[in-house]
C-alpha positions as CSV (number, residue, x, y, z in Angstrom):
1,X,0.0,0.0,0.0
2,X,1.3,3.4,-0.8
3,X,0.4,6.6,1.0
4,X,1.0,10.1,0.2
5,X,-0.1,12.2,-2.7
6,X,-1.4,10.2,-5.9
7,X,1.1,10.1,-8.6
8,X,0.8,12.8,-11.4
9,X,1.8,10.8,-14.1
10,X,1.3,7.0,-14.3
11,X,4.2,4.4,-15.4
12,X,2.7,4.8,-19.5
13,X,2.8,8.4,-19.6
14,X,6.6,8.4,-17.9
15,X,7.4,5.8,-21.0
16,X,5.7,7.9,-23.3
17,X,7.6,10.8,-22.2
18,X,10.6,8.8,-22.6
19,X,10.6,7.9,-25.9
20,X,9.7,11.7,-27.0
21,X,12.3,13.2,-25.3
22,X,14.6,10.4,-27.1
23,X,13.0,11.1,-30.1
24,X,14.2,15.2,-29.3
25,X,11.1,16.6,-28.1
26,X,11.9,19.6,-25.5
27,X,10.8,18.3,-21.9
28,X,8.4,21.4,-22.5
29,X,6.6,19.7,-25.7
30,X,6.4,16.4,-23.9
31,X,5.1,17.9,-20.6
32,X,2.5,19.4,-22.8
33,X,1.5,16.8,-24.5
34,X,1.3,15.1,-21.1
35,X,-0.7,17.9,-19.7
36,X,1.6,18.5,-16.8
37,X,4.5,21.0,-15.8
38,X,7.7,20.3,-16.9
39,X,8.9,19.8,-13.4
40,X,6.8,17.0,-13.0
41,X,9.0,15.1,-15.8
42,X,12.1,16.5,-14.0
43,X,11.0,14.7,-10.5
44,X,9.2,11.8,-12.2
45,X,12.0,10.7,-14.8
46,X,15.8,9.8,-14.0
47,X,18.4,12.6,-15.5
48,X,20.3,9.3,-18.1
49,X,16.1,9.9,-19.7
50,X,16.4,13.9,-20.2
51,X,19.1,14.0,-22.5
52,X,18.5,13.5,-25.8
53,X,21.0,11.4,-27.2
């Protein structure tokens, strides 16, 4: 059982948000596809995920 605040963004939309920043989306055009604040892809997806390689 987890407590706390419900999560923002579910384990699909942090995979989806993977693969567009990966695909060179800005972490602003996936968060807003996402419909969420691009600090909530900060907090919810490692730093290795962010960068665009």
């Amino acid at each position: 059982m987890r407590f706390g605040r419900p999560l923002k963004l579910t384990a699909d939309q942090r995979a989806l948000a993977v693969r567009l920043i990966a695909e060179g989306k800005s972490v602003r055009e996936a968060a807003g596809l996402l419909n969420c604040h691009p600090a909530t892809l900060y907090r919810a997806l490692p730093v290795a995920d962010l960068s665009p390689d």
